[in-house]
C-alpha positions as CSV (number, residue, x, y, z in Angstrom):
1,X,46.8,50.1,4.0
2,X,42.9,50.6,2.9
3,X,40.4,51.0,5.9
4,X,37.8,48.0,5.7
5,X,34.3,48.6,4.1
6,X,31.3,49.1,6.3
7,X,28.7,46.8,6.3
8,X,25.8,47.8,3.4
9,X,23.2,47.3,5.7
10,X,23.8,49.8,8.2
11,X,23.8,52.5,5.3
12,X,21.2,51.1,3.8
13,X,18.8,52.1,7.0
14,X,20.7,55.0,7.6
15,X,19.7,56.3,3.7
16,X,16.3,55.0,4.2
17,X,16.1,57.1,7.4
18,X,16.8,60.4,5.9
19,X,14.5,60.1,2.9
20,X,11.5,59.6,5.3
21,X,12.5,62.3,7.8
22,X,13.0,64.3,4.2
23,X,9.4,63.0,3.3
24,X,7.7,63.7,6.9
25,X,9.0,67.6,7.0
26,X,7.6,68.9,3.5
27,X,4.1,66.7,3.6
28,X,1.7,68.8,3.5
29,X,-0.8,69.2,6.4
30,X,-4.4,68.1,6.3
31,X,-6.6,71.5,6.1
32,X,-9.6,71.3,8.4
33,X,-11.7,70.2,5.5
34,X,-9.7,67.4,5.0
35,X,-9.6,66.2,8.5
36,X,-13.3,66.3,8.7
37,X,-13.8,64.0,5.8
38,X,-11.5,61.6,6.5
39,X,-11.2,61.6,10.7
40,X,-14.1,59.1,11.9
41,X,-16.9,61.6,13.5
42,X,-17.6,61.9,17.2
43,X,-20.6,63.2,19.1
44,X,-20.8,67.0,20.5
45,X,-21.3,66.0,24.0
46,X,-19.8,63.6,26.4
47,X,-21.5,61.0,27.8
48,X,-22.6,62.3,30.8
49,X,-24.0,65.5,29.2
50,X,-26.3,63.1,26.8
51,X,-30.1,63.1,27.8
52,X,-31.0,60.3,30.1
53,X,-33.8,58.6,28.3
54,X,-34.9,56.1,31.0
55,X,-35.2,59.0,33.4
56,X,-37.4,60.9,30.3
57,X,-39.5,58.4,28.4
58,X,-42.2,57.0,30.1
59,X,-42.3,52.9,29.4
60,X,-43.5,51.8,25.9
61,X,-47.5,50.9,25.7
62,X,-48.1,47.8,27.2
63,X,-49.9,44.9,25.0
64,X,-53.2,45.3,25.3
65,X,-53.5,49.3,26.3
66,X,-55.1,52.0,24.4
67,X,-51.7,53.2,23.2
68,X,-50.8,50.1,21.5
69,X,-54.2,49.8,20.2
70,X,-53.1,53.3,18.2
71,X,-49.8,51.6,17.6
72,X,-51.1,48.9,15.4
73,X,-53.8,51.1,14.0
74,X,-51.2,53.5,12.9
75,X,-48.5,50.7,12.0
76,X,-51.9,48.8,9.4
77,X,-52.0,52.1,7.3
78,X,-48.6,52.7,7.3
79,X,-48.1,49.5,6.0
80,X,-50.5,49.4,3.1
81,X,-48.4,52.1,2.0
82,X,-46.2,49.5,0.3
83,X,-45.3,49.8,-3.2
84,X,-46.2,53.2,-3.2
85,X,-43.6,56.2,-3.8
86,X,-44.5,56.9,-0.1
87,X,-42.9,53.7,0.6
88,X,-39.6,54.6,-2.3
89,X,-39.3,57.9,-0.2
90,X,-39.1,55.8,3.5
91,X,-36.5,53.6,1.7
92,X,-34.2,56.7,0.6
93,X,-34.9,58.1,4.8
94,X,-33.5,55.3,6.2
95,X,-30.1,56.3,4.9
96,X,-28.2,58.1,7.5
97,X,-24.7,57.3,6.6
98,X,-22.7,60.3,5.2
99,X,-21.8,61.5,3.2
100,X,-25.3,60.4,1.7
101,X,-27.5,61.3,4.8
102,X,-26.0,65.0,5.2
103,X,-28.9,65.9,2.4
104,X,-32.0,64.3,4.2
105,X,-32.9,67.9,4.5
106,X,-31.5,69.6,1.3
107,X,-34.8,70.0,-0.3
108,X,-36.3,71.5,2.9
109,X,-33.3,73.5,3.8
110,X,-33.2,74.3,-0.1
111,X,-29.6,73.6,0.0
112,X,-27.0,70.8,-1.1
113,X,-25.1,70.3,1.9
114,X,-21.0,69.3,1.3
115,X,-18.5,68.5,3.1
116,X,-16.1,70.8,0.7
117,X,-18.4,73.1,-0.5
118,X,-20.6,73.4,3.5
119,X,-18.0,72.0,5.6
120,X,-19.6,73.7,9.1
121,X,-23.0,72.3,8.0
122,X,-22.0,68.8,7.1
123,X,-19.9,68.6,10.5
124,X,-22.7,70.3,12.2
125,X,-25.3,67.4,11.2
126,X,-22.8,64.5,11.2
127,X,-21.8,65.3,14.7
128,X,-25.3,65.8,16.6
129,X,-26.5,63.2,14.3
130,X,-24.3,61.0,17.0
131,X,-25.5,63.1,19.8
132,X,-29.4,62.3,18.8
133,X,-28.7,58.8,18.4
134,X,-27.0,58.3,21.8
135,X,-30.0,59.9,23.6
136,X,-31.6,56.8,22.7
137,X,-29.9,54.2,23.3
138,X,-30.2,54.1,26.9
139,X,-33.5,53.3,27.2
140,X,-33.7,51.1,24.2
141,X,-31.4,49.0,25.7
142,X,-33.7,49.0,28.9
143,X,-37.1,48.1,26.9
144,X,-35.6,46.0,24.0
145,X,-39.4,46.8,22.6
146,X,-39.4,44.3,19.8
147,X,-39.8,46.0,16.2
148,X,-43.6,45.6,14.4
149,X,-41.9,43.8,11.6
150,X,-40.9,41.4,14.3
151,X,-44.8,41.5,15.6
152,X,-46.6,41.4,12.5
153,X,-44.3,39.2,10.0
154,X,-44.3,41.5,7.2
155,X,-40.9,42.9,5.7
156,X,-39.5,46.0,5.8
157,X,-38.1,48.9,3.5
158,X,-34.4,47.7,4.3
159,X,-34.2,44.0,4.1
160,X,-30.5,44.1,4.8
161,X,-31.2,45.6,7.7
162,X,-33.3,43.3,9.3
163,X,-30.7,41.2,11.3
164,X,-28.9,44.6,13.1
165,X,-32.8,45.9,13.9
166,X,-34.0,42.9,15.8
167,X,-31.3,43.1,18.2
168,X,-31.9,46.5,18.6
169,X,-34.8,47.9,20.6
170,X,-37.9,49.9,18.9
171,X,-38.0,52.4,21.7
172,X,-37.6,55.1,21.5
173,X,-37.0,55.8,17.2
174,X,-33.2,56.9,16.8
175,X,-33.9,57.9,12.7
176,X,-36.9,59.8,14.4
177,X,-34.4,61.4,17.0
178,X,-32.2,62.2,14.4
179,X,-34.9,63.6,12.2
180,X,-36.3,66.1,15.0
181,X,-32.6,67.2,16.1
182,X,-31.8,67.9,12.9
183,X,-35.0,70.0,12.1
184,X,-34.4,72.1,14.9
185,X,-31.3,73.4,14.7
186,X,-31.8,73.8,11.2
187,X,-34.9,75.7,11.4
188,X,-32.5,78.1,13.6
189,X,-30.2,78.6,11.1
190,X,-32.3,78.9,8.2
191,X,-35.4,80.6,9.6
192,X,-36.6,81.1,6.2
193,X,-36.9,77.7,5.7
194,X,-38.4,76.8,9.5
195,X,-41.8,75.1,8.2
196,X,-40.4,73.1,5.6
197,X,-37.8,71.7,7.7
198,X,-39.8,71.0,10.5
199,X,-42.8,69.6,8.5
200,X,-39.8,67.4,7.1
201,X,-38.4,66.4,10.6
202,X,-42.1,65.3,11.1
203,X,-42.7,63.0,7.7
204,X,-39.0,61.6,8.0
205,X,-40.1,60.3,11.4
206,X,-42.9,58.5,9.7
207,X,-41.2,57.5,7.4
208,X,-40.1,54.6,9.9
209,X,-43.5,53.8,10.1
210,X,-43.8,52.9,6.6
211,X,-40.9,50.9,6.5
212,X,-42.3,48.9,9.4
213,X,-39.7,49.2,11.8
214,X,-41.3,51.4,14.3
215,X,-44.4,52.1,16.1
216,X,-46.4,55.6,16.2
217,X,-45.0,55.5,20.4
218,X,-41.8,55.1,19.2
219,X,-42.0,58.0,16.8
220,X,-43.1,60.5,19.5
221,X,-40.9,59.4,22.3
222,X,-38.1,59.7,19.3
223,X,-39.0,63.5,18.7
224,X,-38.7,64.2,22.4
225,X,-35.1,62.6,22.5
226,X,-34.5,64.8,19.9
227,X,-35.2,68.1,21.3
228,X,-34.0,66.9,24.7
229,X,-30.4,66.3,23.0
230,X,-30.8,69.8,20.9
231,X,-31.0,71.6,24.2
232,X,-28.2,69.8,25.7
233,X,-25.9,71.2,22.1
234,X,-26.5,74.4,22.8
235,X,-24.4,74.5,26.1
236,X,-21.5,72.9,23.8
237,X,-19.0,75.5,22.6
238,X,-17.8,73.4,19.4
239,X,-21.9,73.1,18.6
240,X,-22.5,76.6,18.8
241,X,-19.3,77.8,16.7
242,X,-20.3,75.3,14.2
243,X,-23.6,76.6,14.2
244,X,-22.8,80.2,13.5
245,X,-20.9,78.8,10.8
246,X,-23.1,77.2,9.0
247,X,-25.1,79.7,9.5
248,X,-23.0,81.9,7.7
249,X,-22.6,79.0,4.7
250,X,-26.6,79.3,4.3
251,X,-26.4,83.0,4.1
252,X,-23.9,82.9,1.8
253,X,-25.4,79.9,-0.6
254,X,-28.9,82.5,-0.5
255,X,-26.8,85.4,-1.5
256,X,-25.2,83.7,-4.5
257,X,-28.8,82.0,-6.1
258,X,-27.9,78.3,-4.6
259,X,-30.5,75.9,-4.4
260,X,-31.5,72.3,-3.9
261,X,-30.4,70.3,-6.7
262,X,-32.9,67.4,-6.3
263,X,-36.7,67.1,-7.5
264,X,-38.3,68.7,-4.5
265,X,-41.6,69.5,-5.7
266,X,-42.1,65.5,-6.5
267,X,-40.6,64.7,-2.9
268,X,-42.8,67.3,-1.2
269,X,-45.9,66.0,-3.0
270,X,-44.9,62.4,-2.0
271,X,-44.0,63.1,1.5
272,X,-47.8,64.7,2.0
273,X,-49.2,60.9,2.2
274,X,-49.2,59.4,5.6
275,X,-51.3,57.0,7.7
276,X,-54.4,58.8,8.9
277,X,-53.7,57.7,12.6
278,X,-50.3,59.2,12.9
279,X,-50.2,62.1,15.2
């Protein structure tokens, strides 16, 4: 007497089941590099360890003060600067996705920064890039300072942008935030490089001005969020490993003859034109 056949579907799954169990054990794992390319970044700090802006930044100039009086000085000859390579330059700062925005800095550093290559010093920026931003937002939210393109009618350097920005407050500048943070703790690790990078965390700030989305207030309340978040990394263990790090990837670049790869005697010359007014 023969036994009766199973069913085909139950060994169906079962075979199914044993390839992907086979599959799962002899993947490979991600390396470190890999995981900090492809896992979505976070911040440095939590969120009660970010800068409280609304406690920091005094409110924005009021219409009709002498500090909106320099505003809109300041905001006229940083707009006549359209057209100009000035204005080309302001357009390529106001990228600060990555892996594109991780090089903001390469020509002042004098290095390409990578996420294979400089994996320490792309998390490094990446991540306090997040912080920087955040140290912002609180008291943007509270002002919702409307934008001078939004003031003055003109357009901007990033058209597409246009919708996000207006709802969005002016004050303080989180590009100019950014900028500073960034200028700082690289000026630590490459002190070689310090006046470079912080004349560059100082023109990439204007640079908002010239793409008329932010006022000259805006720029210098931006550069104190930026140190104030900076001072709060340095308490963060993962910030200061990745620090040393990089750190080490600079060294390291120096020792083997690396350099920027882009035109950085036409950017430097470029980024020496500014509105008069700008402090």
């Amino acid at each position: 007497m023969s036994l009766p056949a199973l069913p085909a579907r139950p060994l169906l799954g079962l075979a199914i089941a044993l390839s992907l169990a086979g599959c799962a054990s002899t993947a490979p794992a991600p390396t470190a590099v890999e995981a900090t390319i492809t896992t979505k970044a976070v911040g440095y700090l939590d969120k009660a360890a970010v800068p409280a802006s609304i406690a920091l930044v005094p409110a924005p100039p009021a219409a009709g003060s002498a500090g909106f009086a320099l505003d809109e000085q300041v905001s006229r000859e940083a707009r006549a600067l359209r057209g100009t390579p000035r204005f080309a330059q302001a357009t390529r700062d106001a990228e600060l996705g990555f892996p594109a925005g991780a090089n903001q800095f390469s020509c002042a550093a004098d290095i390409d920064v990578d996420a294979v290559k400089t994996p320490a010093l792309y998390r490094l920026l990446e991540r306090s890039r997040i912080d920087a931003s955040a140290a912002t937002k609180a008291a943007k939210n509270q002002y919702q300072r409307p934008r001078p393109f939004m003031v003055n009618g003109e357009p901007t350097c990033t058209p597409d942008d246009e919708a996000g920005l207006r709802r969005n407050g002016s004050y303080p500048s989180g590009h100019t935030s950014i900028g500073w943070a960034w200028a700082l703790i690289l000026s630590e690790i490459a002190p070689d490089r310090a006046d470079a990078i912080q004349a560059r965390g100082r023109n990439y700030g204007e640079s908002r001005l010239v793409c008329n989305v932010h006022w000259q207030s805006d720029i210098l309340e931006g550069r104190f969020m930026g140190a104030a978040a900076v001072a709060r990394l340095h308490d963060n263990a993962a910030f200061n490993k990745d620090l040393l790090a990089a750190r080490k990837e600079i060294a390291d670049a120096r020792k083997a003859g690396l350099h920027s790869s882009r035109d950085c005697a036409a950017e430097e010359a470029v980024l020496k034109v500014r509105p008069e007014s700008a402090l």
